[in-house]
C-alpha positions as CSV (number, residue, x, y, z in Angstrom):
1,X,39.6,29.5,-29.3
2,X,36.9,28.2,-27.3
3,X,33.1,28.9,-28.2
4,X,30.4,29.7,-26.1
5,X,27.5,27.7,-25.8
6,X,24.3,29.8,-25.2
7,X,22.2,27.3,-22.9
8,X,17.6,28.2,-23.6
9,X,15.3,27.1,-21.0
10,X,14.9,23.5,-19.9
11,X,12.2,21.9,-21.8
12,X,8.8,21.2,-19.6
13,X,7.5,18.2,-22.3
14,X,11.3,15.5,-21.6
15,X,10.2,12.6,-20.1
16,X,12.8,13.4,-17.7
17,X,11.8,16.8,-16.4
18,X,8.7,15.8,-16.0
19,X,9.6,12.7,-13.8
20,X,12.1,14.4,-11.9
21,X,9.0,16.4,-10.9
22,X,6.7,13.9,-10.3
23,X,9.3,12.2,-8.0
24,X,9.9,15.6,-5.8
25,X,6.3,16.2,-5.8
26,X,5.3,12.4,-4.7
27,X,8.2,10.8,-3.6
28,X,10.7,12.7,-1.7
29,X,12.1,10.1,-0.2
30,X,12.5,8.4,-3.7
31,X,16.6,9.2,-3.3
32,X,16.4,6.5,-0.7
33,X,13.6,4.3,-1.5
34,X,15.5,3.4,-4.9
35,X,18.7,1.8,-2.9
36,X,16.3,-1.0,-2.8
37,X,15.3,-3.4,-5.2
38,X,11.9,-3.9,-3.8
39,X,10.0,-2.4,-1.1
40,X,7.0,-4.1,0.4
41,X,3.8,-2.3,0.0
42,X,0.4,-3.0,1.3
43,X,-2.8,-2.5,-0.7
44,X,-6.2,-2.8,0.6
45,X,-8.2,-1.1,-1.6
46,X,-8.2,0.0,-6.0
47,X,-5.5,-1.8,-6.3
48,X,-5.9,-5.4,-5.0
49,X,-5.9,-8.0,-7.1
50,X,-9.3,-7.8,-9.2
51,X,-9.6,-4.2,-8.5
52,X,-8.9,-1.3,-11.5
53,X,-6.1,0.0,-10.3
54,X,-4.3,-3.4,-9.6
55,X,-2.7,-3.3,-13.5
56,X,-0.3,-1.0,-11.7
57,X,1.4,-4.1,-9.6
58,X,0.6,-6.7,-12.4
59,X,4.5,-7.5,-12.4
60,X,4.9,-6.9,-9.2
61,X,5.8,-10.9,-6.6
62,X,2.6,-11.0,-4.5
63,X,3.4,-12.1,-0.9
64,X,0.3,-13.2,0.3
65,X,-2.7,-12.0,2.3
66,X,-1.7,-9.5,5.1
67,X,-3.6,-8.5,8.5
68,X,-2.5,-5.7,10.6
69,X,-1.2,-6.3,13.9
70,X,-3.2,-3.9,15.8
71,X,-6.8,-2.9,15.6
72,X,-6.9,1.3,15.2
73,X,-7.9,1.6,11.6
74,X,-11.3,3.0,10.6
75,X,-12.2,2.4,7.1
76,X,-14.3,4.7,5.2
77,X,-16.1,4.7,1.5
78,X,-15.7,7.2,-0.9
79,X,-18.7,7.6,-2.7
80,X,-18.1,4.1,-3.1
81,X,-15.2,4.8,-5.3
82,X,-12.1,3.8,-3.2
83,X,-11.5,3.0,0.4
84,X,-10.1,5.9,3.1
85,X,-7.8,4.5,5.5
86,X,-7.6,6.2,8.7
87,X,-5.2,5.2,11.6
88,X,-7.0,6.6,14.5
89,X,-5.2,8.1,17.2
90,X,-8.1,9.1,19.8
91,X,-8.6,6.6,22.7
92,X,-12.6,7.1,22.4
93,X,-12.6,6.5,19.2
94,X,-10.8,3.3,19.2
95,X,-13.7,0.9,20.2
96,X,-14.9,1.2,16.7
97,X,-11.7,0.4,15.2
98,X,-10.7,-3.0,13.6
99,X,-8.0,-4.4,12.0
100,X,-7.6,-4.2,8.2
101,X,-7.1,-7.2,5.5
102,X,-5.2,-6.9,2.7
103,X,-2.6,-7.8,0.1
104,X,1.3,-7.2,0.4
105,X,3.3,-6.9,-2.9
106,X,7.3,-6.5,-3.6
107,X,7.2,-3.3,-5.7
108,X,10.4,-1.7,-7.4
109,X,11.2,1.8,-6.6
110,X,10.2,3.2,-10.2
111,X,6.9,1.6,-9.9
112,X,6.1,2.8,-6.5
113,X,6.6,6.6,-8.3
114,X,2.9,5.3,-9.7
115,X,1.5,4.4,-6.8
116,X,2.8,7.7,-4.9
117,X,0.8,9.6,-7.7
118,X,-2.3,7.3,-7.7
119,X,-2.7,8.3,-4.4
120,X,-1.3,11.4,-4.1
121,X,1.0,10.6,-1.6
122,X,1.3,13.6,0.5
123,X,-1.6,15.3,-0.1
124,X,-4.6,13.4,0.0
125,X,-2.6,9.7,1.4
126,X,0.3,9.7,3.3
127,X,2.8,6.5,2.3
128,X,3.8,5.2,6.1
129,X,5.6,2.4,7.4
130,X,3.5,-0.3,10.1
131,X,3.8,-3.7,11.1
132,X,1.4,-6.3,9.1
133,X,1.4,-10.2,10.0
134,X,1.5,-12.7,7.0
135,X,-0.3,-15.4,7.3
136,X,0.3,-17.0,3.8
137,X,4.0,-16.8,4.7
138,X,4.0,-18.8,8.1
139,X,6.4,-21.8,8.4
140,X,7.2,-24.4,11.7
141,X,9.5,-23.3,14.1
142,X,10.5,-25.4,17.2
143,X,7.4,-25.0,19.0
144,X,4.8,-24.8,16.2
145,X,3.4,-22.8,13.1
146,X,4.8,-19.2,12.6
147,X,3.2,-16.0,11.4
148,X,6.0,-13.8,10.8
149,X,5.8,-10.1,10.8
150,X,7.1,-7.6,8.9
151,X,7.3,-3.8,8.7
152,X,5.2,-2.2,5.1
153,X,4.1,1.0,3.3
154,X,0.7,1.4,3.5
155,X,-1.1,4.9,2.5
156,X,-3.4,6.5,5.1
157,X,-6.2,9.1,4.6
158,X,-4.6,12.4,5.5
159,X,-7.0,16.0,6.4
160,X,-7.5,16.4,3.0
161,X,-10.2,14.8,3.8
162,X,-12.8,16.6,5.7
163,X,-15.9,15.5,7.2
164,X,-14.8,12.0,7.7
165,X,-17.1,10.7,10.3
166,X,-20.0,11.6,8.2
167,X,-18.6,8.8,5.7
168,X,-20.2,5.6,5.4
169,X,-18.0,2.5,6.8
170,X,-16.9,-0.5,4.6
171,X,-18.3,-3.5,5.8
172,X,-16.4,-5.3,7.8
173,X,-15.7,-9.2,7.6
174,X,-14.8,-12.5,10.1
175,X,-11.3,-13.8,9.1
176,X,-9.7,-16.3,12.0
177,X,-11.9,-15.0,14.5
178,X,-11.7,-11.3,14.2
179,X,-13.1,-9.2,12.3
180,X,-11.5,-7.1,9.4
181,X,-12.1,-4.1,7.0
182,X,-11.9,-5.5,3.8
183,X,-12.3,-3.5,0.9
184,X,-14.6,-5.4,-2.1
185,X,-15.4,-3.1,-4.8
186,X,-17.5,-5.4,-6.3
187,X,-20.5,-5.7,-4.1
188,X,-21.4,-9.6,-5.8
189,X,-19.3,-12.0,-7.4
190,X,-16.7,-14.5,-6.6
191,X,-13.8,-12.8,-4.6
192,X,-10.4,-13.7,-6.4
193,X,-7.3,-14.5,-5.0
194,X,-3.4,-14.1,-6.5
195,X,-1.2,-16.9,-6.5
196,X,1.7,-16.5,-3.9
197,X,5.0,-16.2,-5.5
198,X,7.2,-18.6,-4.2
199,X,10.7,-17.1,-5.2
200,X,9.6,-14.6,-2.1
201,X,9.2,-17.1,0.8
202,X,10.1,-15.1,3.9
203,X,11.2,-18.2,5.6
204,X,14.1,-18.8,3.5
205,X,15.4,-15.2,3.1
206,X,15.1,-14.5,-0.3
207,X,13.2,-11.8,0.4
208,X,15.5,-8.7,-0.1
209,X,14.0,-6.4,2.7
């Protein structure tokens, strides 16, 4: 004779409840995005290397410096806090747009569920996909030096934020003869660099995305 088993009301403190959660709240597209070993994810603020948020991708392969390929970003400060990306879409505004520096990392799925709460992707950032050159990964092809491209998630300012023009702009800076929004939250000091990991080399197509 079989027993019946009285079921109670699922727990809100398990780990996995709560993650479950996070990852509906943050990362809807997480049922996808973890297919993948890595995904490639540009930072350009908190959590560049040197910056207090970078812990986050501290075992994360670092791919190099990153530029986007097209100038419509405005940058913005937050109270000095953490940069506001915007992608601007209106023609007249464009003339004070720039392109934006920054660092590109291979990031696991279940550590991109952290960055999609840092930032609170979908509320105040939007994670979206654009096209980023990489200089540190360039190689010769038959008729010279390549700077390959490749397509990244990068989080954008959404209209959480309101009032945006009234923000200050972060400084920009001269990089190969353009100039860049580059996010230094450390206003002196010796800018530091990551090392490049070489196990990543987009030339030779180890790179699994």
């Amino acid at each position: 004779m079989s027993q019946k088993v009285e079921t109670g009301e699922i727990r809100k403190d398990c780990d996995l409840t709560t993650e479950l959660e996070n990852r509906w709240e943050h990362t809807p597209d997480f049922h996808l995005l973890k297919l993948n070993t890595y995904v490639p994810v540009f930072v350009y603020g908190t959590l560049k290397f040197g910056e207090k948020n970078h812990h986050l991708l501290k075992d994360c392969p670092y791919l190099g410096l990153a530029e986007t390929v097209t100038p419509c970003f405005k940058m913005k400060s937050y109270s000095g806090m953490f940069p506001i990306l915007v992608s601007e879409t209106r023609k007249e505004e464009q003339k004070y747009c720039e392109y934006v520096l920054g660092e590109v990392y291979a990031v696991p799925p279940k550590v991109l569920l952290h960055l999609d709460k840092l930032e609170d992707n979908g509320y105040m950032f939007q994670r979206e996909l654009k096209h980023v050159w990489m200089p540190d990964q360039q190689f010769q092809g038959s008729k010279g030096m390549v700077k390959p491209s490749i397509k990244v998630w990068i989080y954008l300012a959404t209209d959480f934020f309101e009032n945006l023009d009234e923000l200050p702009d972060v400084m920009t800076t001269k990089h190969n003869n353009r100039r860049y929004f580059n996010w230094d939250e450390k206003a002196e000091g010796d800018v530091m660099w990551a090392e490049v990991d070489d196990d990543f080399e987009l030339k030779n197509g180890k790179i699994p995305f």
